[in-house]
C-alpha positions in Angstrom: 54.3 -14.9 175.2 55.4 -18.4 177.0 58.5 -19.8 176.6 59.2 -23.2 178.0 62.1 -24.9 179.7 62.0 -28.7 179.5 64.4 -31.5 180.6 64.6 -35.5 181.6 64.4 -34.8 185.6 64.0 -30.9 186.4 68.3 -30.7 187.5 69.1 -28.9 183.5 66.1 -26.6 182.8 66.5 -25.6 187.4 71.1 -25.4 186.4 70.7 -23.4 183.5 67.8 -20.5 184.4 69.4 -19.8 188.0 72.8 -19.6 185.5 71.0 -16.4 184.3 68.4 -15.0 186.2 68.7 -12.9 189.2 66.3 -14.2 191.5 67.0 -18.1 193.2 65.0 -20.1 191.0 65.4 -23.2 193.3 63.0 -21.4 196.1 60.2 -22.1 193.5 58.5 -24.8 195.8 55.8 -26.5 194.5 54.3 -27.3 190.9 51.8 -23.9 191.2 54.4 -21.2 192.0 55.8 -17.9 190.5 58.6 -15.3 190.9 59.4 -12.2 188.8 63.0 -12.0 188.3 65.7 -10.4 185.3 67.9 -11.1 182.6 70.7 -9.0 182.5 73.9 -9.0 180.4 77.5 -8.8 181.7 77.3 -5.1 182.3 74.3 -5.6 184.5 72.2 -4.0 182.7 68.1 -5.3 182.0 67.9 -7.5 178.9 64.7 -9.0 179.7 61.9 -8.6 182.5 60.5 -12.2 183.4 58.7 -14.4 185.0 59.4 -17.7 185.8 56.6 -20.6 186.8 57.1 -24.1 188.3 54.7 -25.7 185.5 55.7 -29.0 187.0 58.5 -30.9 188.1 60.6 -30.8 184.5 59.1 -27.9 183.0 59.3 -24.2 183.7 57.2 -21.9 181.9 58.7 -18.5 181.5 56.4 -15.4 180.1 58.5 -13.2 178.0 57.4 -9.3 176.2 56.2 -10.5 172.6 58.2 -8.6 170.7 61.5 -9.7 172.3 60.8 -13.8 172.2 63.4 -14.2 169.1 65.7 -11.9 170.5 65.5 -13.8 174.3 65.6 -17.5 172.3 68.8 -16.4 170.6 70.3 -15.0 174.2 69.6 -17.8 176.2 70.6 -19.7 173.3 74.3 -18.9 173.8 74.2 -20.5 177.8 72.1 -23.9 176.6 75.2 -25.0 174.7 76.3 -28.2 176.8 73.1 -28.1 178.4 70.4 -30.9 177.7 67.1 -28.6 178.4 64.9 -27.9 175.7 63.8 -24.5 175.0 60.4 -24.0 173.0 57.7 -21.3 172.5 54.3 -22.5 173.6 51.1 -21.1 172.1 49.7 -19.9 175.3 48.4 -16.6 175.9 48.8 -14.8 179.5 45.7 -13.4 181.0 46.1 -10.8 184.2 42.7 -10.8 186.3 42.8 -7.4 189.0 40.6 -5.5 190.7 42.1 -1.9 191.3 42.8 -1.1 194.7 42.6 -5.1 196.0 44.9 -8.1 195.9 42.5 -10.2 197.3 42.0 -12.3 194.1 41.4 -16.1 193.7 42.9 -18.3 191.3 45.8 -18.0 189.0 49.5 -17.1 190.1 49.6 -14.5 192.9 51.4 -11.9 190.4 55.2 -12.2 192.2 56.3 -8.8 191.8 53.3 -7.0 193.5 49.8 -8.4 195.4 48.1 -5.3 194.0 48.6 -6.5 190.4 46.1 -9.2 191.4 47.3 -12.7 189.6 48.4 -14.2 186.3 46.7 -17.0 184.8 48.5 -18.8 181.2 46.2 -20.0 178.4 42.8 -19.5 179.7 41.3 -16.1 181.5 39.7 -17.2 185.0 35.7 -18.2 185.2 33.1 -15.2 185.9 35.9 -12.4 185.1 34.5 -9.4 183.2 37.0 -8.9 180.2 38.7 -5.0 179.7 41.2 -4.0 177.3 45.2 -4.3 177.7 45.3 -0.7 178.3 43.2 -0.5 181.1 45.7 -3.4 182.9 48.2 -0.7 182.1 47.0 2.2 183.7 46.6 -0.3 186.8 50.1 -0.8 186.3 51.4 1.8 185.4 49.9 3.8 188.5 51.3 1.4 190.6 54.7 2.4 189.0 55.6 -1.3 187.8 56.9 -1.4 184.3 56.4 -4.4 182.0 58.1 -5.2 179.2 60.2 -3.1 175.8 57.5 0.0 176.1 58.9 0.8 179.3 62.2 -0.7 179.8 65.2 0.2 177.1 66.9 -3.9 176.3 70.7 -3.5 177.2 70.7 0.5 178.8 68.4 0.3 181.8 69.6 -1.0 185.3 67.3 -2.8 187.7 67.2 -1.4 190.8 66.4 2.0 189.0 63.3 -0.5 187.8 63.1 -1.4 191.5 63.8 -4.9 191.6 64.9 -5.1 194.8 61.6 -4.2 195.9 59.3 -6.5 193.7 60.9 -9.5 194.9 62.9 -9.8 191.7 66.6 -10.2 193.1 68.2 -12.8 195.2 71.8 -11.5 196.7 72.0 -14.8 198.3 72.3 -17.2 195.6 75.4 -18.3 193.5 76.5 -16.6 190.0 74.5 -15.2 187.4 74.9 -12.7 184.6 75.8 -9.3 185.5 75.9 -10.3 189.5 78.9 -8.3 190.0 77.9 -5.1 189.4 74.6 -5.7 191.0 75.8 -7.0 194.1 78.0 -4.0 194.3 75.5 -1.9 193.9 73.3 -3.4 196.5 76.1 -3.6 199.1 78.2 -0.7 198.8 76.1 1.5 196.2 73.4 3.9 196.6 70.2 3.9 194.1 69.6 7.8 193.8 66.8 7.4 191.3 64.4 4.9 191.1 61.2 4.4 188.7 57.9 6.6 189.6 54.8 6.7 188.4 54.4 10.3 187.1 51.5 12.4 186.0 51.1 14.4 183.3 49.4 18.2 182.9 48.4 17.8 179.1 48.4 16.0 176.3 50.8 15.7 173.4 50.7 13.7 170.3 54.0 13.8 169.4 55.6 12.4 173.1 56.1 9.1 171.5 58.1 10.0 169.0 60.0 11.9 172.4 60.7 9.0 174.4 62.8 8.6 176.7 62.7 12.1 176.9 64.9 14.3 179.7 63.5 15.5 182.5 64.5 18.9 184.3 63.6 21.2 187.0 64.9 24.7 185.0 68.8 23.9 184.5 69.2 20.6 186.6 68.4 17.3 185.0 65.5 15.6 186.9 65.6 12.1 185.1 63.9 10.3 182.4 60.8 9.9 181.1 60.4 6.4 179.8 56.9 5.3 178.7 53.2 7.4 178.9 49.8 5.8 178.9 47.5 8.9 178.5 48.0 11.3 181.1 50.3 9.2 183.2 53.5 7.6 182.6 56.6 6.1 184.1 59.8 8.1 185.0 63.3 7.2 186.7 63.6 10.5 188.5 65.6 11.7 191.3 64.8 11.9 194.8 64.8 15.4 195.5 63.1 16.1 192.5 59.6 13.7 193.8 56.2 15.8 194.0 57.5 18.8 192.0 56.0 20.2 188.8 58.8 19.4 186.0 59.9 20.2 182.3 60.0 17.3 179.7 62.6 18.4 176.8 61.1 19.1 173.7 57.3 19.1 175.1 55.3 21.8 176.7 53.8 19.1 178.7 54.6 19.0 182.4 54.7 16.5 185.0 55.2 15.4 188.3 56.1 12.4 189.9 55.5 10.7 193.1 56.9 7.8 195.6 54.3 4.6 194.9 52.5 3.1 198.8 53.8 -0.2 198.4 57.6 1.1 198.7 59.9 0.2 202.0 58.5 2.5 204.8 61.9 4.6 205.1 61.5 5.7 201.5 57.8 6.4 201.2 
């Protein structure tokens, strides 16, 4: 879904979203741009994945998981109070167009979090594209180990470096307050991320892994991680390091899987 921003002269809608979002909303240059960025809430944890487009020089567009517009109206809500931007939900669909394995895709918003994702386009799907169902988008994604929206990322409990914001361009540590900064900054400067969100692969089917999630992760006694979110027979896990490209146990399934560090991550990690 779209939600838009809207003032007289772009200085309310521009004050109040880099008030809350941790990416620097004023490097959006231009009327056709895009950056992925969080909501967190003062714990720093994730409240909402986002992101934000320059629709023009008053109005920013912000696409928001479906099922959590009302509860993202009502957060951002409590910061508009004094403010004079208009918050609204437009009836606009978003449309991703990708071609797996390529980035090299015309039209649209170059998707900010990842080139391979391919682009974003709002209200109408791009000319001459073949259409394919939202779950074959999400095995592209999820194989790329980007996670999207409430099936894979827990409102109010998950972190977002362990969702690798830092590394899809979703984090400024340059620019003034926001919600939850403290304990993010802290984490980036003195901390150390020692799990971080893989895409995993899984030995089997099971119907009931659902009703499972987030399910534990283990290597025999030693807790692994978390599995978060499965798309057939591959998924999305925050696992431990040392625990990458090993066969491991999901709690309360017979299923197994194993995990793996995605190509686009820094070179001194991959």
């Amino acid at each position: 879904a779209v939600v838009s921003t809207q003032s007289t002269g772009k200085i309310e809608s521009l004050k109040l979203l880099q008030g809350l979002f941790t990416n620097d909303i004023t490097s959006l240059s231009g009327t056709h741009s895009a950056m992925y960025t969080h909501l967190l809430n003062v714990r720093g944890r994730i409240m909402f994945d986002n992101i934000v487009y320059r629709h023009n020089n008053d109005t920013y567009l912000i696409e928001v998981d479906t099922s959590l517009v009302s509860k993202f109206l009502k957060f951002v809500s409590m910061y508009n109070i004094r403010s004079k931007a208009k918050i609204a939900i437009r009836d606009e669909p978003v449309y991703a167009s990708f071609i797996p394995g390529s980035s090299l895709l015309d039209g649209g918003y170059v998707d900010p979090r990842l080139p391979l994702l391919g682009c974003r386009h709002i209200g109408a799907p791009p000319e001459g594209a073949s259409p394919v169902s939202l779950s074959e988008y999400d095995r592209h994604r999820v194989s790329l180990g980007v996670s999207e929206g409430s099936h894979d990322i827990t409102s109010g409990k998950d972190f977002p470096f362990e969702h690798n914001l830092d590394f899809l361009n979703g984090v400024s540590f340059t620019k003034g307050c926001y919600i939850g900064q403290e304990l993010t900054a802290r984490t980036h400067h003195v901390g150390e991320t020692r799990k971080r969100l893989v895409p995993v692969k899984l030995t089997d089917h099971d119907e009931n892994m659902d009703s499972l999630l987030p399910a534990r992760i283990s290597k025999g006694s030693r807790a692994a991680g978390k599995l978060l979110s499965v798309y057939g027979d591959i998924g999305l896990a925050v696992l431990r390091f040392p625990y990458l490209d090993q066969e491991l146990s999901i709690k309360g399934s017979n299923v197994k899987l194993v995990g793996s560090k995605p190509s686009w991550w820094p070179e001194d990690l991959r």
